[in-house]
Backbone as JSON, one array per atom type, in Angstrom:
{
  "sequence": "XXXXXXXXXXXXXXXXXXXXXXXXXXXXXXXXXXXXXXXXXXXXXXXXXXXXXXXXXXXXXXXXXXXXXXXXXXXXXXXXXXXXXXXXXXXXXXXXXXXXXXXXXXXXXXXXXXXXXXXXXXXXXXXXXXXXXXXXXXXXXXXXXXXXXXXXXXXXXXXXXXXXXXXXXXXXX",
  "N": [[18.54, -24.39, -13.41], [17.26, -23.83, -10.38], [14.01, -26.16, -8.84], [11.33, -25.48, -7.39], [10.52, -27.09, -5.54], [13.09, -27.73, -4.75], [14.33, -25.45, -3.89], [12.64, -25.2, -1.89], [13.32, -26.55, -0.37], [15.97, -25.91, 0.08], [15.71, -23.31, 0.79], [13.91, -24.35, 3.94], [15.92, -25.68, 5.13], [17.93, -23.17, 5.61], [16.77, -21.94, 7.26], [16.4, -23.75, 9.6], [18.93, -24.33, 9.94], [19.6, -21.38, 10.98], [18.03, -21.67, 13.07], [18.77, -23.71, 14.78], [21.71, -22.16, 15.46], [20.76, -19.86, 16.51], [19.58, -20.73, 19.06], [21.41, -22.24, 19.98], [23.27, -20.89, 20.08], [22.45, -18.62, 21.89], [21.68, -20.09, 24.34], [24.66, -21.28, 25.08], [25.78, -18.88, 25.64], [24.02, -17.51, 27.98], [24.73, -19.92, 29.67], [26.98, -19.25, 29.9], [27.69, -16.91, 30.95], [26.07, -17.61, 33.26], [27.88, -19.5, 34.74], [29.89, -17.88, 35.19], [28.94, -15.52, 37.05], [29.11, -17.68, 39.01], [31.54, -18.49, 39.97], [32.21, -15.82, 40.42], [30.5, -15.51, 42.9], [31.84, -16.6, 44.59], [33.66, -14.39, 46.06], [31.04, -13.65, 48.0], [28.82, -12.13, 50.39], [28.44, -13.73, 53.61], [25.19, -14.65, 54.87], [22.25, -14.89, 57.57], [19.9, -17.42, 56.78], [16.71, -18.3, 56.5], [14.83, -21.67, 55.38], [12.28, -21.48, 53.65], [11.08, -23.66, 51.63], [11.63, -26.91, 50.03], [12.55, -29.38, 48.37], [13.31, -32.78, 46.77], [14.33, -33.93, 43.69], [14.37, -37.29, 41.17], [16.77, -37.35, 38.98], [18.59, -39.02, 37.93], [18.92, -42.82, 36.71], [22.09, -44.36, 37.38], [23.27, -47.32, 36.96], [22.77, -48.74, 39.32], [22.77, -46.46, 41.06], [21.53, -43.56, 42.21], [21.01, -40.59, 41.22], [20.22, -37.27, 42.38], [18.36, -34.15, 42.72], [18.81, -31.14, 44.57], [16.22, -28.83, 45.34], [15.43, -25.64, 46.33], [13.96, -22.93, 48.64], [14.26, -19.69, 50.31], [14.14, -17.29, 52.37], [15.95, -14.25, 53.47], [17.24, -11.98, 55.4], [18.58, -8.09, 54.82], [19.63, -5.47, 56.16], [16.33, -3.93, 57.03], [15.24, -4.57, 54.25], [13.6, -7.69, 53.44], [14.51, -10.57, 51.06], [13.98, -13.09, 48.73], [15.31, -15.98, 48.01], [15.65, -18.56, 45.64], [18.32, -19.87, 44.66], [20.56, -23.2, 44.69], [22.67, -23.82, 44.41], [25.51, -23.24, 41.79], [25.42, -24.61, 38.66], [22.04, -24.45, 38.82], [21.03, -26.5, 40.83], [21.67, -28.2, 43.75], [23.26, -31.31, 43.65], [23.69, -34.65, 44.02], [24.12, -37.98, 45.22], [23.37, -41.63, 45.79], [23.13, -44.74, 46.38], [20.59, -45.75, 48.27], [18.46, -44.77, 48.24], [15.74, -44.92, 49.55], [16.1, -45.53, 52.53], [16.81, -45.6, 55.94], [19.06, -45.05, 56.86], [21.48, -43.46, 59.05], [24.07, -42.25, 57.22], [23.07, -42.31, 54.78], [22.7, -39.67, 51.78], [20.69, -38.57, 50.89], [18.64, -38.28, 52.79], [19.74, -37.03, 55.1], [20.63, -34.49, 53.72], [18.2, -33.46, 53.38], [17.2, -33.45, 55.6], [18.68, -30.93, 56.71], [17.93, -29.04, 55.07], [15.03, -28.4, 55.76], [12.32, -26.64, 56.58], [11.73, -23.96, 57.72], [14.35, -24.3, 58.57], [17.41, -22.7, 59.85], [20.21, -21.04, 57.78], [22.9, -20.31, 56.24], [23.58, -18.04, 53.4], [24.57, -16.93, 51.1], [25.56, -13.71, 49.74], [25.44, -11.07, 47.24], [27.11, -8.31, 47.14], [26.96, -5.97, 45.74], [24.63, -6.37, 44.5], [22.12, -6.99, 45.8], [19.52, -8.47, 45.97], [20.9, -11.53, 44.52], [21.28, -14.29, 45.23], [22.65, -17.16, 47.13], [23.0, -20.91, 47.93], [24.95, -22.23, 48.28], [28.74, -21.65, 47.51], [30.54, -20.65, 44.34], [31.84, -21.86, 41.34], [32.07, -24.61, 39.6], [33.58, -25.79, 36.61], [32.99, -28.25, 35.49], [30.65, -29.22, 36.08], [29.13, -27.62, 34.74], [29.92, -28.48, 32.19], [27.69, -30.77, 30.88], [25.86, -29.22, 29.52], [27.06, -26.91, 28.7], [28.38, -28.55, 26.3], [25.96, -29.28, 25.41], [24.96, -27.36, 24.4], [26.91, -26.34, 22.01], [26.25, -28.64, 20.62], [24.21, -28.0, 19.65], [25.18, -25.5, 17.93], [26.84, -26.6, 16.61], [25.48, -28.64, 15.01], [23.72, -26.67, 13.19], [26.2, -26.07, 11.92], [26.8, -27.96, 10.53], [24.21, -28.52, 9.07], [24.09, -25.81, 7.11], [26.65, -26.1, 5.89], [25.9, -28.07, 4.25], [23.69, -27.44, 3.09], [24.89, -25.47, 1.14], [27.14, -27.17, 0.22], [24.85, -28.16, -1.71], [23.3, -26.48, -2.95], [25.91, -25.61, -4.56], [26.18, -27.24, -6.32]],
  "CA": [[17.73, -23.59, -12.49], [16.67, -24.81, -9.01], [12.93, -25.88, -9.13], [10.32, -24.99, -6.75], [10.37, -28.01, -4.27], [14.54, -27.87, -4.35], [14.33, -24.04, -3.72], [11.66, -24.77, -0.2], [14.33, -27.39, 0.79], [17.04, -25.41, 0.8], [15.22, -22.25, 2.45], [13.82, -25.15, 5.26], [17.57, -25.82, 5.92], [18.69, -22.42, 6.12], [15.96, -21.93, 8.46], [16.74, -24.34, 10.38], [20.36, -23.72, 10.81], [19.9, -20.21, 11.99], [17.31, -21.73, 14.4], [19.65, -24.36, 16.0], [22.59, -21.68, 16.02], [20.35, -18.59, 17.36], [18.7, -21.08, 20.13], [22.62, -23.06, 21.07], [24.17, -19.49, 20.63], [21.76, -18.4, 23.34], [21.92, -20.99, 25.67], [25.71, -21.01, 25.18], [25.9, -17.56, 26.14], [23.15, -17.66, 29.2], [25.59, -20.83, 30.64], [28.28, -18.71, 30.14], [27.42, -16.03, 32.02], [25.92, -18.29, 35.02], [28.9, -19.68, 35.25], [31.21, -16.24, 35.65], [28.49, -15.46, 38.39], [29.35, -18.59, 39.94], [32.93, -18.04, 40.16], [32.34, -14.27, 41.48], [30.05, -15.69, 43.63], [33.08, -17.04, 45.74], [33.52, -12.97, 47.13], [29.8, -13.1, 47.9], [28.73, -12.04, 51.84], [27.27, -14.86, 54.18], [24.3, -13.94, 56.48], [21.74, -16.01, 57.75], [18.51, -16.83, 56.38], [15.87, -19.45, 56.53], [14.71, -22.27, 54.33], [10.8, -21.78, 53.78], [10.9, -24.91, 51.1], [12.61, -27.64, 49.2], [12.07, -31.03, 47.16], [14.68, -33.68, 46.39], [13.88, -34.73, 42.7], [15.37, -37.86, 41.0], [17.48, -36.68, 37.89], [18.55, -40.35, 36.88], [19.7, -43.57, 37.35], [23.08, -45.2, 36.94], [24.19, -48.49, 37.68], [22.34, -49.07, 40.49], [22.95, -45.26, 42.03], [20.28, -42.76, 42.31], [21.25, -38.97, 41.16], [19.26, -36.57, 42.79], [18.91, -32.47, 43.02], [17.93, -30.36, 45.61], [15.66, -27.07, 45.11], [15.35, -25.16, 47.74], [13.56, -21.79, 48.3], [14.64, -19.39, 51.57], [14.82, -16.34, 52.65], [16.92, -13.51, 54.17], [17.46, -9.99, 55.13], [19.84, -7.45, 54.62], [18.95, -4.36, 56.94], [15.12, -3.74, 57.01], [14.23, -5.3, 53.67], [13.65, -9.03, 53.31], [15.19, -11.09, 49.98], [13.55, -14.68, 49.08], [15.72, -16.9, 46.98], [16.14, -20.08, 44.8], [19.65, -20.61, 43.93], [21.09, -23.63, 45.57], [24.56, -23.43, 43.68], [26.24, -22.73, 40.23], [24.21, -24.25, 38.41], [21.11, -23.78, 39.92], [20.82, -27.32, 41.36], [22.42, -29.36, 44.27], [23.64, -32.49, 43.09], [23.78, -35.69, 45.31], [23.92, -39.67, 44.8], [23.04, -42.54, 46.73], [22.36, -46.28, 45.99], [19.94, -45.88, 48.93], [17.46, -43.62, 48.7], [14.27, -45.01, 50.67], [16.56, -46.13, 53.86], [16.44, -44.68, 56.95], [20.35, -45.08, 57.8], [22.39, -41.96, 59.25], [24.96, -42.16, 56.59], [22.0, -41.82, 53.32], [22.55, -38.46, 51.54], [19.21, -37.72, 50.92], [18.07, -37.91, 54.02], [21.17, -35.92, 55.91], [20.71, -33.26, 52.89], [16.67, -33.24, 53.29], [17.09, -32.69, 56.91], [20.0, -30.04, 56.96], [17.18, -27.93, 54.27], [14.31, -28.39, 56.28], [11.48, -25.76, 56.33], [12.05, -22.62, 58.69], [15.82, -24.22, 59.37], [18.99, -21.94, 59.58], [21.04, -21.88, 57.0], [23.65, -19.74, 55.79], [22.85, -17.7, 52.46], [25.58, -15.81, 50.66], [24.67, -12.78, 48.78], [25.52, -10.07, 46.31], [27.2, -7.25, 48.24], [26.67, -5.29, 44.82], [23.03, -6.56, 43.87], [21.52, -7.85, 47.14], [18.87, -9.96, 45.47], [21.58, -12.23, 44.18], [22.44, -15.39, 46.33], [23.33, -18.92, 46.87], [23.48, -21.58, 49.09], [26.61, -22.67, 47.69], [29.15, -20.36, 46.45], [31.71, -20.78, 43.67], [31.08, -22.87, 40.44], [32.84, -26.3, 39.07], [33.29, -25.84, 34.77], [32.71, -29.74, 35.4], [29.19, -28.91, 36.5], [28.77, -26.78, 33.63], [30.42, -29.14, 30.7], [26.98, -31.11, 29.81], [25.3, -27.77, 29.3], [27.93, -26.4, 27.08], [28.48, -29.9, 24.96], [24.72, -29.55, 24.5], [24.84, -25.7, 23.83], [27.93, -26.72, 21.29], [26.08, -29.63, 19.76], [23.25, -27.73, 18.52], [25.29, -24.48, 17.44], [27.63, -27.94, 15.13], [24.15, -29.54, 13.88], [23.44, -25.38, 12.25], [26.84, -25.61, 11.09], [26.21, -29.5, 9.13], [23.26, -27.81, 8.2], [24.61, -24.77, 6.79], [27.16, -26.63, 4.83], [25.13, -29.05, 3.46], [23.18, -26.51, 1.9], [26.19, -24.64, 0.52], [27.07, -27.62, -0.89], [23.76, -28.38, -2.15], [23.47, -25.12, -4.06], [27.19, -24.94, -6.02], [25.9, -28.38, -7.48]],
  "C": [[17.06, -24.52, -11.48], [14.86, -24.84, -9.41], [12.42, -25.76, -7.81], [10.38, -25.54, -4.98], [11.95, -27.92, -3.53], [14.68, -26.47, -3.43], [13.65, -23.96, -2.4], [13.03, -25.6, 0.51], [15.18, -26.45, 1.53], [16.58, -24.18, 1.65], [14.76, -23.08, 3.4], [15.28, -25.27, 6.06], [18.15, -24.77, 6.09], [17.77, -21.85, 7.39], [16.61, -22.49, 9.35], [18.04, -24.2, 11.04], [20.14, -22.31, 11.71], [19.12, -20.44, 13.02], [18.16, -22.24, 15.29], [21.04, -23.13, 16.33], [22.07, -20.29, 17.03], [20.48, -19.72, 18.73], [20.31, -22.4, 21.31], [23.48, -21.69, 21.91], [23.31, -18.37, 22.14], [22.22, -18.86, 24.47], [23.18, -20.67, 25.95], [26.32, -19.51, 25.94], [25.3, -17.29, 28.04], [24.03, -18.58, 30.22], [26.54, -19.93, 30.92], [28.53, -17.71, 31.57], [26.72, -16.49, 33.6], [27.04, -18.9, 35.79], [29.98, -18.98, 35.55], [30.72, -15.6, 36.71], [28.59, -16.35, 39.25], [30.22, -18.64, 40.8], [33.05, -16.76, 40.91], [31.5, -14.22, 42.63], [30.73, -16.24, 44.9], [33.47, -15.69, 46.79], [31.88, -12.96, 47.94], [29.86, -13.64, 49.87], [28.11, -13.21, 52.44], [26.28, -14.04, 55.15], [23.37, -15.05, 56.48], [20.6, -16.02, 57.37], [17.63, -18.22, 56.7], [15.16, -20.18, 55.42], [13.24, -22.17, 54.53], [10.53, -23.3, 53.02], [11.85, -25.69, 50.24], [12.0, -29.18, 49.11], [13.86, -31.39, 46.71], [13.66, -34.17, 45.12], [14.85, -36.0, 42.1], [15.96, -37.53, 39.46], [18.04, -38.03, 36.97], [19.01, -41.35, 37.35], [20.67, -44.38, 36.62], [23.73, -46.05, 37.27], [23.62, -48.84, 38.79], [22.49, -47.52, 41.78], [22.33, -44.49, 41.3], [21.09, -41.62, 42.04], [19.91, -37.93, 41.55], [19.4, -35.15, 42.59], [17.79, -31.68, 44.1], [17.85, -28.58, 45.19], [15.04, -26.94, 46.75], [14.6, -23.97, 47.82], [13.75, -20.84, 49.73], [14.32, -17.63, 51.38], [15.67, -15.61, 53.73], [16.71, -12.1, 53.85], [18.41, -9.09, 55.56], [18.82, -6.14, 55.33], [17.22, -4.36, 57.28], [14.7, -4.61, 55.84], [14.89, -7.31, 54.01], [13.59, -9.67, 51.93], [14.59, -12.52, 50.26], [14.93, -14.98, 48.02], [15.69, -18.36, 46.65], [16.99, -21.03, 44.75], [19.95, -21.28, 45.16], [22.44, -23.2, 45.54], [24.08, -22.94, 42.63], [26.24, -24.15, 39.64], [22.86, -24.52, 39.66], [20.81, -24.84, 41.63], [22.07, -28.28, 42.23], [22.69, -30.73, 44.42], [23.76, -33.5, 44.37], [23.17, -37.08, 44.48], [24.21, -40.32, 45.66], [22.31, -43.87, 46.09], [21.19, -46.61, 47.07], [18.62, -45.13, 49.38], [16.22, -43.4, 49.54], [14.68, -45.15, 52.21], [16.74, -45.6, 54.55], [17.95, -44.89, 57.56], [21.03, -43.81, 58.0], [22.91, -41.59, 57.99], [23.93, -41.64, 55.02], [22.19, -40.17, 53.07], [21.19, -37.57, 51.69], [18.22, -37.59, 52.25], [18.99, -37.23, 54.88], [20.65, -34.57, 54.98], [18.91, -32.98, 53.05], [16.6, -32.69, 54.62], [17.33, -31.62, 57.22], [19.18, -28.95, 56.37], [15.82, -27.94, 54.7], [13.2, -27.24, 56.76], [11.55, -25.3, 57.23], [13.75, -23.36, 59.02], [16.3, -23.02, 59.02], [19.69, -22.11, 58.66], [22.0, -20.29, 56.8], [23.78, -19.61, 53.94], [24.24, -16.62, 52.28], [25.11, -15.0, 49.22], [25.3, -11.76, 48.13], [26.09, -9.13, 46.63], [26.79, -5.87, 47.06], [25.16, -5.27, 44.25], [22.43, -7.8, 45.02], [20.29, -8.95, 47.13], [19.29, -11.26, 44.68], [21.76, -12.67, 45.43], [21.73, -16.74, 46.24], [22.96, -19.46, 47.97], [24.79, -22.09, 48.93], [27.53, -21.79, 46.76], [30.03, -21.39, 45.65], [30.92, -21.86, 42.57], [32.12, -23.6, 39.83], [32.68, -26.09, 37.39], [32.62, -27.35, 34.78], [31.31, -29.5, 35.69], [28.29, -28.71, 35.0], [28.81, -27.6, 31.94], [29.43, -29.68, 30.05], [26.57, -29.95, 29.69], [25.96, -27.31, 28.2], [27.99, -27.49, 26.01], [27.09, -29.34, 24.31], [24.47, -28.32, 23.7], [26.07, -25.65, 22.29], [27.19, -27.57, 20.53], [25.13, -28.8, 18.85], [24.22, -26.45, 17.46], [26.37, -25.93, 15.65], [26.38, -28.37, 14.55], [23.77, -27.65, 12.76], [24.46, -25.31, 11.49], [26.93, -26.36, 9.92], [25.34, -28.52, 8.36], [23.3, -27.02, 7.04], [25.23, -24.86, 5.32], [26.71, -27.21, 3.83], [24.47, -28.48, 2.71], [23.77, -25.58, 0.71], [26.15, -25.61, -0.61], [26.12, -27.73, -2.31], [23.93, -27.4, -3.42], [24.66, -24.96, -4.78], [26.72, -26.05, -6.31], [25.19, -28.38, -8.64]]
}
């Protein structure tokens, strides 16, 4: 007969598994579906709208090259009403790298891409023709975009399934 302390373990570990698989099987799901709006976001209308704000953050560094992402925030309007949005792309953020990031040369991403999103600019905003508060600055979505997201949405739903097992075992012993 299991005793007392063996008996919290193994309920801690089945806990735990169904936490990491509810909280990967989530995510996993949530990517999924951003990324099938990404893809159907390739039909989606252009019209024109304006950028009220945006920030370049740095996301990491490798090797001597800077990864950056750009948030953006704009709006646009479709007949009479007026629509703000977020989304740059699929996923949410526009990606960009540069070994140069403080330098003031033409060719520097972040400064071409900081300019181009510039507060009241023009921009071109593609939108929803079915749900008009849906849109982008970038249509269509890359699985390659998407792949750490899923690995990580995958790793946790495999650490619930170790888990899982391990307790299985545990218990026919």
């Amino acid at each position: 007969m299991a005793t007392t302390k063996e008996s919290k373990i193994s309920t801690s570990i089945l806990i735990s598994a169904l936490l990491f698989s509810t909280v990967g099987g989530a995510l996993l799901i949530g990517d999924l579906l951003d990324h099938k709006q990404g893809v159907e976001s390739r039909k989606w209308l252009p019209i024109e709208g304006k950028i009220k704000a945006r920030s370049i953050r740095l996301v990491n560094r490798d090797g001597g090259i800077n990864h950056f992402a750009l948030n953006a925030s704009y709006v646009y309007h479709i007949g009479e009403r007026a629509y703000r949005g977020d989304r740059v792309a699929f996923p949410n953020e526009l990606p960009f790298a540069t070994n140069q990031p403080e330098k003031s040369s033409t060719d520097n991403p972040a400064k071409s891409i900081f300019a181009r999103y510039a507060p009241e600019a023009s921009i071109t905003v593609y939108y929803n023709p079915s749900a008009n508060e849906q849109s982008t600055l970038t249509r269509g979505a890359s699985a390659r975009r998407y792949l750490p997201t899923w690995l990580r949405d995958l790793a946790l739903i495999a650490v619930a399934l170790c888990l899982a097992i391990w307790r299985l075992k545990r218990k026919t012993k």
